[in-house]
MILUMBA-563715 format. One record per residue (C-alpha): residue in one letter; x, y, z. Coordinates in Angstrom, 2 decimals, decimal comma. Example, Ala and Ser with C-alpha at 12.3 -4.5 7.8 and 13.67 -1.06 7.14 Angstrom:
<nodes>
<node 'a'; <12,30; -4,50; 7,80>>;
<node 's'; <13,67; -1,06; 7,14>>;
</nodes>
This chain:
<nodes>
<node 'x'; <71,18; -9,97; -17,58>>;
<node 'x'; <74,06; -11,56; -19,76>>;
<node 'x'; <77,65; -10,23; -19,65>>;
<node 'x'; <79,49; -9,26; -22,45>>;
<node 'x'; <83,25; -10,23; -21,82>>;
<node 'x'; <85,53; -8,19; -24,12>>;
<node 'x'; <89,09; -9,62; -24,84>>;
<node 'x'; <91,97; -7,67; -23,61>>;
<node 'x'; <93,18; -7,28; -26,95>>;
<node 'x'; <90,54; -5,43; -28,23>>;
<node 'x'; <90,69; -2,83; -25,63>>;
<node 'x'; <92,15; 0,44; -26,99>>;
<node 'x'; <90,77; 2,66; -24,43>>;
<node 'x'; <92,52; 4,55; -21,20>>;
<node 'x'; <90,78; 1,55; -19,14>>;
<node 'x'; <91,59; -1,89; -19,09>>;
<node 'x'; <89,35; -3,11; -16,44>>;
<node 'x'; <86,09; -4,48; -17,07>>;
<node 'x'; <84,19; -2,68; -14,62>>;
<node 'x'; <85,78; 0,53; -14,68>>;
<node 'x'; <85,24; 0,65; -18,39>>;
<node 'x'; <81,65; 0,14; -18,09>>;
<node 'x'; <81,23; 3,03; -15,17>>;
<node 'x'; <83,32; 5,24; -17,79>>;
<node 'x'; <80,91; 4,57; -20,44>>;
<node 'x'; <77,64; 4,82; -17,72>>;
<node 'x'; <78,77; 8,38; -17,23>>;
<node 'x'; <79,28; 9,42; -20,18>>;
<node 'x'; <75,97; 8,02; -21,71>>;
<node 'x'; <74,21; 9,98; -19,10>>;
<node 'x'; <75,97; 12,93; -19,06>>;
<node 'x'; <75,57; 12,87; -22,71>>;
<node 'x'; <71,31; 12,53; -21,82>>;
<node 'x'; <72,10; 15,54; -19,68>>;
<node 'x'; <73,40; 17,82; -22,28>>;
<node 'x'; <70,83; 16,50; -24,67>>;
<node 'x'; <67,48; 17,14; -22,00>>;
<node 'x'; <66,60; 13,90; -22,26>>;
<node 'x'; <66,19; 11,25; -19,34>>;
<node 'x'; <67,66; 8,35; -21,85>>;
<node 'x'; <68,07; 7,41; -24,99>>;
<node 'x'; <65,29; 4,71; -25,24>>;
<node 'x'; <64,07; 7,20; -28,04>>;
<node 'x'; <66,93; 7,65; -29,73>>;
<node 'x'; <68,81; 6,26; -32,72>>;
<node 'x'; <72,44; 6,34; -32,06>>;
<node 'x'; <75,95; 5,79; -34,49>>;
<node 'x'; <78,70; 6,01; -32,31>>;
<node 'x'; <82,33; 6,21; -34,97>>;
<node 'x'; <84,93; 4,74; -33,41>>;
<node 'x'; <82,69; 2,73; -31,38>>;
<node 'x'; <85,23; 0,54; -29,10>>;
<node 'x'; <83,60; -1,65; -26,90>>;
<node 'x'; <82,49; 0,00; -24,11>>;
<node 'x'; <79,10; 1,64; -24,56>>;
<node 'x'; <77,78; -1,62; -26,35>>;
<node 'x'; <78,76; -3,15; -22,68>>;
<node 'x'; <76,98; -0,18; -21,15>>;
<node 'x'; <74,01; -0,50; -22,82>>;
<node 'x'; <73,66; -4,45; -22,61>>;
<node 'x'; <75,19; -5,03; -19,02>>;
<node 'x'; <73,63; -2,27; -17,28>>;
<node 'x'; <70,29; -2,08; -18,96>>;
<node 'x'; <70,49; 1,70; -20,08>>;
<node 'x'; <67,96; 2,34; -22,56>>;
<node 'x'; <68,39; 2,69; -26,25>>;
<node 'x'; <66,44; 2,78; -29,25>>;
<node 'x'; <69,15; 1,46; -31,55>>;
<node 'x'; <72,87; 1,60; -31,57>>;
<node 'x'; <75,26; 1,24; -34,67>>;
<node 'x'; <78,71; 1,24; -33,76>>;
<node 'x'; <81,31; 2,11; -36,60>>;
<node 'x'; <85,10; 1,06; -36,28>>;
<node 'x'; <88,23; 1,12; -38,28>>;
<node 'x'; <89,49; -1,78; -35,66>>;
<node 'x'; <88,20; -4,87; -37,93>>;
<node 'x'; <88,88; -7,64; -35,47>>;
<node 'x'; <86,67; -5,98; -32,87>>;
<node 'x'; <83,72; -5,54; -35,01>>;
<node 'x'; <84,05; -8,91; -36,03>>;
<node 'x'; <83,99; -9,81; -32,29>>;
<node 'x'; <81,18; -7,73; -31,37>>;
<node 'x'; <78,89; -9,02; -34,36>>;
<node 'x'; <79,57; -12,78; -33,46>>;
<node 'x'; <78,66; -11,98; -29,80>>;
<node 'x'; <75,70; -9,77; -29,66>>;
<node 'x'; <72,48; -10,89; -30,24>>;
<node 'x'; <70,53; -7,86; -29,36>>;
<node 'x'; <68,39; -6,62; -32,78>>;
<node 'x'; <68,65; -3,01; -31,80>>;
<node 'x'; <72,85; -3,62; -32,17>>;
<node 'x'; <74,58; -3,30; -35,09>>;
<node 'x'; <78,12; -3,08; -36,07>>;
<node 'x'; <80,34; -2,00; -39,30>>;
<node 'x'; <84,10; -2,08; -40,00>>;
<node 'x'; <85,34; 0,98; -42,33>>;
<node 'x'; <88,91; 0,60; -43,72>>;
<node 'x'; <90,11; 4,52; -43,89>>;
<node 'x'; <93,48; 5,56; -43,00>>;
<node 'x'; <94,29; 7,08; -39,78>>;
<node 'x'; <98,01; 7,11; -39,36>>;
<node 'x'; <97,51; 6,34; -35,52>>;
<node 'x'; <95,21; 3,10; -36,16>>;
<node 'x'; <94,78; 2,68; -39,56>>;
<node 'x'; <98,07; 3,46; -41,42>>;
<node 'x'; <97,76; 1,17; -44,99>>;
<node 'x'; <93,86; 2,19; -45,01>>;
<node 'x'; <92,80; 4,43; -48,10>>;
<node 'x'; <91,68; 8,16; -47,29>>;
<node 'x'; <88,94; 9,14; -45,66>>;
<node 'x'; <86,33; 10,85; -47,92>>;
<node 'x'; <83,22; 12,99; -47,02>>;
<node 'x'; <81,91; 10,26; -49,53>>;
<node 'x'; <83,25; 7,46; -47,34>>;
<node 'x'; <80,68; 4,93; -46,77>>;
<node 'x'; <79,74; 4,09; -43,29>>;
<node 'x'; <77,59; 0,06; -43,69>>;
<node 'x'; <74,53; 1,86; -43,18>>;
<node 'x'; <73,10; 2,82; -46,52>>;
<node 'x'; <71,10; 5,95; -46,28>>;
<node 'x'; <69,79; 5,74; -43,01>>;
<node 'x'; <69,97; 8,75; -40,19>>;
<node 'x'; <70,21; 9,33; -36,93>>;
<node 'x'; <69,05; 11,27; -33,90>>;
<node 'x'; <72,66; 11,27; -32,19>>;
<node 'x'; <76,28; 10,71; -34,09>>;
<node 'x'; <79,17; 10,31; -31,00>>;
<node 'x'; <82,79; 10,51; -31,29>>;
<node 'x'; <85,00; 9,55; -28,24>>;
<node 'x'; <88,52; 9,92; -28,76>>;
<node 'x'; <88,27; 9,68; -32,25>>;
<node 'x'; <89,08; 13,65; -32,98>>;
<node 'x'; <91,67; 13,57; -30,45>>;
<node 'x'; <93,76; 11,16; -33,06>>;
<node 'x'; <92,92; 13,25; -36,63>>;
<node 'x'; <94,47; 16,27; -38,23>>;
<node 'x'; <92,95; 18,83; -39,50>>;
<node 'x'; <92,45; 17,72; -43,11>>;
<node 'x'; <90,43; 15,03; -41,62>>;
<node 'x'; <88,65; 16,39; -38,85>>;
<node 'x'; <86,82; 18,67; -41,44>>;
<node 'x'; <86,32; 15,74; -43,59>>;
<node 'x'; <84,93; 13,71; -40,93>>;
<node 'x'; <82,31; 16,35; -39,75>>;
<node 'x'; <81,53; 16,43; -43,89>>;
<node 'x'; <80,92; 13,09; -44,07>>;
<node 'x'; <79,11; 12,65; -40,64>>;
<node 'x'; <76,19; 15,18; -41,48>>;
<node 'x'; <74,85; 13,31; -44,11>>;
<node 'x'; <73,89; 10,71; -41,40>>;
<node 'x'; <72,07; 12,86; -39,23>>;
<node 'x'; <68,25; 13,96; -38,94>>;
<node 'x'; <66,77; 17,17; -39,22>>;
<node 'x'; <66,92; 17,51; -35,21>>;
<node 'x'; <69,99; 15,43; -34,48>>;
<node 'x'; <72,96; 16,27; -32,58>>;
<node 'x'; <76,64; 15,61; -32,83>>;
<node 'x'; <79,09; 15,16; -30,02>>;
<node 'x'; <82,97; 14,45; -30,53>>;
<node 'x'; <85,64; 15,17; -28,19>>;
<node 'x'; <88,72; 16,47; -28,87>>;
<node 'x'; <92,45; 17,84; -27,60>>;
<node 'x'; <92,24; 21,81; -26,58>>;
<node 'x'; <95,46; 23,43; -26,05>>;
<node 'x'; <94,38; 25,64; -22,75>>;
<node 'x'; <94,31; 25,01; -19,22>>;
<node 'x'; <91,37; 24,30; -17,32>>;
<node 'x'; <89,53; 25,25; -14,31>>;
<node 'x'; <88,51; 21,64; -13,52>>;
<node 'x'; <92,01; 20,43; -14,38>>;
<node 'x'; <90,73; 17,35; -16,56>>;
<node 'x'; <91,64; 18,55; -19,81>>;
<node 'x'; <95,32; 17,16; -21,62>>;
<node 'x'; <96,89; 20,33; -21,11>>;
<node 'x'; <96,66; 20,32; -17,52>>;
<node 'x'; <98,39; 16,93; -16,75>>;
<node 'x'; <100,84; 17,64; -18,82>>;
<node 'x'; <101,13; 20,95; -16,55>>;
<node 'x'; <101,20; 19,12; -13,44>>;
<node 'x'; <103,62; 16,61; -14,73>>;
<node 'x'; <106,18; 19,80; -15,37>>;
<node 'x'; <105,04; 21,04; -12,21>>;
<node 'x'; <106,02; 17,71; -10,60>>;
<node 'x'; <109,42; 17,63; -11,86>>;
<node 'x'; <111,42; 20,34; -9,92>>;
<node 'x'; <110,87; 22,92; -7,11>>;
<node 'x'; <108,14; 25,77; -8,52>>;
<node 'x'; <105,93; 28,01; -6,99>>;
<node 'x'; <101,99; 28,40; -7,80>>;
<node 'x'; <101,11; 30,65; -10,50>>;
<node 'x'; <97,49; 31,87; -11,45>>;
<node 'x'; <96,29; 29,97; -14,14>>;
<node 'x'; <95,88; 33,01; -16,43>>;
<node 'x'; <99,44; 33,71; -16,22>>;
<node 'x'; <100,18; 30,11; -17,43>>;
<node 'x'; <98,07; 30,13; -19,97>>;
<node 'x'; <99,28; 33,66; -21,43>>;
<node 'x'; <103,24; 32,54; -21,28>>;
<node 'x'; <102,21; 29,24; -23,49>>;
<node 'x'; <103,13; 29,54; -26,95>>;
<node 'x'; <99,26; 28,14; -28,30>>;
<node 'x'; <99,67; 27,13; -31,96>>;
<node 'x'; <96,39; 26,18; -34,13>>;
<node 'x'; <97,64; 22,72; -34,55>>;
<node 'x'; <100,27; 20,09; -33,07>>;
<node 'x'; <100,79; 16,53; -33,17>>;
<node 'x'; <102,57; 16,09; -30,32>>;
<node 'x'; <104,51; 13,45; -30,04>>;
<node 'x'; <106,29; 12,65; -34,19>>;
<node 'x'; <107,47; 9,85; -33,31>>;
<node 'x'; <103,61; 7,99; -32,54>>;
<node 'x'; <101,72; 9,90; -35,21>>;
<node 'x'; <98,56; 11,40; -34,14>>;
<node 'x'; <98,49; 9,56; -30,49>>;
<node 'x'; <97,68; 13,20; -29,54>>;
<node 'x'; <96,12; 15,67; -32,03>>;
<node 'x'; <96,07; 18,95; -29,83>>;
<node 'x'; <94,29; 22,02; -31,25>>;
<node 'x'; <93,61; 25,41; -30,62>>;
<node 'x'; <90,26; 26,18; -29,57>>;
<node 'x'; <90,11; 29,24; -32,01>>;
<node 'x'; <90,96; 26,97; -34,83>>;
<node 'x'; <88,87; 23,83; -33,70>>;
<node 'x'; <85,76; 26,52; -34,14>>;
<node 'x'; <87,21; 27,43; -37,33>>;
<node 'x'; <87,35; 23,97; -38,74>>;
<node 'x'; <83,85; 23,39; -38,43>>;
<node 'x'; <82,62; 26,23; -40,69>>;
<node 'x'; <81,73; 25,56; -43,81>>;
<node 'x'; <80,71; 21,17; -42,88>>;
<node 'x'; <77,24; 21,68; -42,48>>;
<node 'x'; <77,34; 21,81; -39,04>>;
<node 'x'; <76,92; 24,77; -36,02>>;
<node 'x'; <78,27; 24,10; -32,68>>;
<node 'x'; <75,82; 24,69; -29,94>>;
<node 'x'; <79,19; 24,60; -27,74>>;
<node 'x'; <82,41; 23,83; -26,52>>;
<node 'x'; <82,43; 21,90; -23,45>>;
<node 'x'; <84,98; 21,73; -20,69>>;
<node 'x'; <86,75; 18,53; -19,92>>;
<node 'x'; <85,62; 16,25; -17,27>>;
<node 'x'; <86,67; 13,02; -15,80>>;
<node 'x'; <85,98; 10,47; -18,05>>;
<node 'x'; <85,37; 13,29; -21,63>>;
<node 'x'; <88,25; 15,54; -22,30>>;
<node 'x'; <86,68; 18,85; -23,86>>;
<node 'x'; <83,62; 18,29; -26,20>>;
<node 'x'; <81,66; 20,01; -29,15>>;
<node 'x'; <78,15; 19,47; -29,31>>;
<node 'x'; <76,80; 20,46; -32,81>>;
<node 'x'; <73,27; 20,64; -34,77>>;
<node 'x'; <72,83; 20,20; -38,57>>;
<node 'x'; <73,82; 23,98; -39,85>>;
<node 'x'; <70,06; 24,93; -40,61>>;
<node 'x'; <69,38; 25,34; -36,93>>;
<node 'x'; <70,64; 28,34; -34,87>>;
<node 'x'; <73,35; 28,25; -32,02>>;
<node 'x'; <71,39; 28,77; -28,78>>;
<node 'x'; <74,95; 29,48; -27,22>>;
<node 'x'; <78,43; 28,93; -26,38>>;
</nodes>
């Protein structure tokens, strides 16, 4: 089984080693097969936006079924990286130049008319990993626009995202910056619900002005709210855990919530 060596330049994601990468992505594409019912994806036809390069190492370097994969990426030199260096038929790869003022700052606007590389074709899963944790809102309703016309009938969408609330896990955003304020001077435990209650939760924040969407942090009233109206109905919101901070997972509108 051949290794796929990424550069350390073209890693943008919270892990920089090789191996640790690929265990991140090995969890998530299983817990993802978990949520879905499904043992793997060797069925499946699969556009990850915002692709990065660890699931593509996942997939080849580990063996873990797939029927296709089409990985979508703003990053251009990447892209060009991972079509020169995979062979694999089922892999494909496209670089879309739309502005995201965290990655992408000179790109145009993102449209619900932006086009993907793929044509018409569409898919049994669409995945977004840290790619709504970097959009306002303007764009994360755009981007769920544009993203249903990609997806079949029974597909599903999953895209993670900031939530502004504390957790019971303690994996979401919100609670390391807690224990970081926690950290910084004598306290005292409080109950959670106490916390949360005394925190001034506003539908939308980009937290940190000076680095531009680094962290888009929403409310969870107003992520829900955001959705309506894209074509899309959220089967439900997720909880954080180690390697996904809190997730949607979403079917084409026709089909009806089977919970929350």
């Amino acid at each position: 089984m051949s290794t796929l060596n990424i550069p350390l330049k073209l890693k943008r994601g919270a892990y920089k080693d090789q191996e640790t990468t690929i265990q991140s992505a090995v969890y998530l594409i299983r817990y993802m097969c978990d949520r879905l019912g499904v043992a793997d994806l060797s069925a499946w036809d699969v556009l990850d936006v915002g692709c990065g390069t660890k699931f593509t190492q996942a997939f080849l370097d580990r063996g873990l079924p797939v029927g296709s994969y089409v990985g979508v990426d703003v990053y251009a030199e990447m892209i060009e990286f991972l079509k020169q260096n995979v062979a694999d038929p089922r892999f494909e790869y496209h670089h879309i130049d739309v502005r995201n003022e965290r990655y992408n700052p000179e790109g145009p606007p993102m449209t619900e008319d932006t086009d993907l590389g793929v044509g018409d074709r569409r898919f049994d899963l669409v995945c977004l990993f840290s790619v709504f944790t970097h959009l306002a809102p303007y764009d994360y309703r755009t981007m769920l626009k544009l993203l249903r016309r990609y997806v079949r009938p029974e597909g599903r969408l999953i895209y993670t995202l900031f939530i502004d609330e504390l957790t019971d896990g303690g994996h979401g955003f919100v609670d390391s910056i807690d224990r970081a304020l926690a950290s910084r001077g004598p306290g005292r435990e409080v109950d959670q619900g106490v916390k949360q209650a005394a925190r001034d939760v506003k539908p939308f924040v980009d937290l940190d002005p000076d680095m531009p969407l680094l962290r888009a942090l929403y409310s969870r009233e107003y992520a829900c709210e955001l959705i309506d109206g894209t074509g899309w109905t959220p089967l439900g919101l997720f909880p954080p855990n180690e390697h996904a901070q809190h997730h949607f997972i979403c079917a084409p509108a026709h089909l009806r919530s089977s919970g929350s």
